[in-house]
N, C-alpha and C positions, 0 to 999 in steps of 0.2 A: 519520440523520447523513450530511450530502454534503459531504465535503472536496473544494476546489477549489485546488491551488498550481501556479501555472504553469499549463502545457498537461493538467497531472496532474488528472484527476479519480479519486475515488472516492464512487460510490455503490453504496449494499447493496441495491438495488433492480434493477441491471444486473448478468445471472447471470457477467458477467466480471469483474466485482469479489467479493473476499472476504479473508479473513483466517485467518491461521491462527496458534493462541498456542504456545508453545513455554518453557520452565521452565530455566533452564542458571546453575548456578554462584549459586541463591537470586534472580536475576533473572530478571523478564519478559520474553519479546520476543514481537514478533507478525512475523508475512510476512505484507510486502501485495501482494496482487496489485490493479496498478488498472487507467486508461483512460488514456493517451497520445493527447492530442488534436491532436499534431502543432504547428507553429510556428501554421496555420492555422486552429485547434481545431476541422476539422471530420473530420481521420483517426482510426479507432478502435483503436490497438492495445493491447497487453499489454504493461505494464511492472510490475515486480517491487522491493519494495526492502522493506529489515526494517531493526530498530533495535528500543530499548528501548518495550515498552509499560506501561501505566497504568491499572489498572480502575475509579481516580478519575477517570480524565480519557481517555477512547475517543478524541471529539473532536480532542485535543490531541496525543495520543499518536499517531494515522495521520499528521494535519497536519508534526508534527515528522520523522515516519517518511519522510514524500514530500518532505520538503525535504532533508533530512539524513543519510538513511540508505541505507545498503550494498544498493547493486545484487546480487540474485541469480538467477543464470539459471533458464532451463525444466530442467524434466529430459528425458532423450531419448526419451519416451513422449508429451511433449508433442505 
């Protein structure tokens, strides 16, 4: 699965991307951490954003995550 929105990539295949699920209140969410490929889409950073996930729909569920969903920071061990 390689979501691409904007500059945003994510692939599970670059050890900078991944996910992490989380359970709150009978709903899913996932934190994504992906690739910010800058306006240029040749810079590599780490950008972070969560939102509701789907174990019908993985795909659709990051896709919706990386357009739509709430910025979350590093923590300070990053």
């Amino acid at each position: 699965m390689r979501v691409e929105v904007n500059q945003l990539l994510y692939d599970p295949r670059d050890p900078t991307c991944f996910y992490i699920l989380s359970e709150s209140a009978g709903r899913l969410y996932a934190f994504v951490q992906c690739i910010d490929r800058g306006m240029d889409l040749k810079a590599h950073y780490r950008a972070r954003y969560w939102g509701e996930y789907s174990h019908d729909d993985p795909d659709g569920s990051i896709r919706l995550i990386l357009t739509h969903g709430g910025k979350w920071p590093g923590l300070p061990l990053d």
